[in-house]
C-alpha positions as CSV (number, residue, x, y, z in Angstrom):
1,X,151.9,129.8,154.3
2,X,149.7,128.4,151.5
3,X,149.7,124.5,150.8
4,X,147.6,122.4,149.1
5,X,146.5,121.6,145.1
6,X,149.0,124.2,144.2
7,X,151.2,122.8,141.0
8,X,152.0,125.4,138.3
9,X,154.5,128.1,138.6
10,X,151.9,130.8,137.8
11,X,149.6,130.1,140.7
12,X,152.7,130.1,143.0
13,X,154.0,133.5,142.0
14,X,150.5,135.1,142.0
15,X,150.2,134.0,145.8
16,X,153.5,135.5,146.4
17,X,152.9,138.5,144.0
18,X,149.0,139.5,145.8
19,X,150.4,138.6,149.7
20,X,148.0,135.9,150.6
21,X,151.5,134.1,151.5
22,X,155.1,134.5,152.5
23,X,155.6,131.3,151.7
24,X,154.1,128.4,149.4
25,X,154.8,124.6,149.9
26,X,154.5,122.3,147.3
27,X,154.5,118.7,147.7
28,X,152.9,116.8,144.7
29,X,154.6,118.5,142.1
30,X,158.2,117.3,143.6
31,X,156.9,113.6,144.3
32,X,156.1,113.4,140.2
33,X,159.2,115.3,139.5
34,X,162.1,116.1,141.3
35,X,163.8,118.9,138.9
36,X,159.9,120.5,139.6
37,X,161.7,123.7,140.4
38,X,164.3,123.8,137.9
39,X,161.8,123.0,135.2
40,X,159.6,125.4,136.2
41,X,162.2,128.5,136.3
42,X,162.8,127.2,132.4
43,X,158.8,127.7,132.0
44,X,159.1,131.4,133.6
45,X,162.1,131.6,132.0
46,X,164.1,132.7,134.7
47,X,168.1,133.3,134.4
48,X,169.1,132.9,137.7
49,X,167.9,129.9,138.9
50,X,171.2,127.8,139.6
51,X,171.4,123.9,138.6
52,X,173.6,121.9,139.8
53,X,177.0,121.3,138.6
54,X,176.6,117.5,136.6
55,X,173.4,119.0,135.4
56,X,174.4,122.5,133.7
57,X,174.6,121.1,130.1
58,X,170.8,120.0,130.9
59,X,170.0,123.4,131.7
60,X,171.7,125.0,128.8
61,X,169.8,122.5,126.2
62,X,166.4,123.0,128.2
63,X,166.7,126.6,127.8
64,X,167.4,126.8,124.1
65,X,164.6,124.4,123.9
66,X,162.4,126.6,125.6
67,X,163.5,129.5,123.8
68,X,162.6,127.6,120.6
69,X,159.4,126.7,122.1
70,X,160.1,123.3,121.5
71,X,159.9,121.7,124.7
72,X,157.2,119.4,124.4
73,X,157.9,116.8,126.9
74,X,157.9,119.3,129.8
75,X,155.2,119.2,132.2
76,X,155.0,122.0,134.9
């Protein structure tokens, strides 16, 4: 388990990617930002990552934005 001053999607899939960790907590990101993960699988630019249902239309904007790379107010 890694914790601690761990807040971009990067440094969480290189501790899962090399094995330091099975499993990474994160606490800070999700106290400044709920949607943390969703936001985050927009930055990585991952398909599968489900939202949930009142929020889908979000999740379709945010990822043409992103695909645009014109998602400046994001903060991962």
């Amino acid at each position: 388990m890694a914790v601690g001053n761990i807040y971009e999607p990067d440094h969480v899939n290189s501790i899962l990617l090399a094995g330091r960790a099975d499993l990474v907590c994160l606490a800070r990101p999700h106290l400044s930002n709920p949607y943390w993960t969703l936001h985050a699988a927009v930055t990585l630019q991952d398909q599968h990552e489900q939202w949930p249902l009142p929020y889908e239309a979000g999740a379709e904007q945010m990822k043409r934005l992103a695909e645009r790379g014109d998602v400046q107010g994001l903060k991962v």
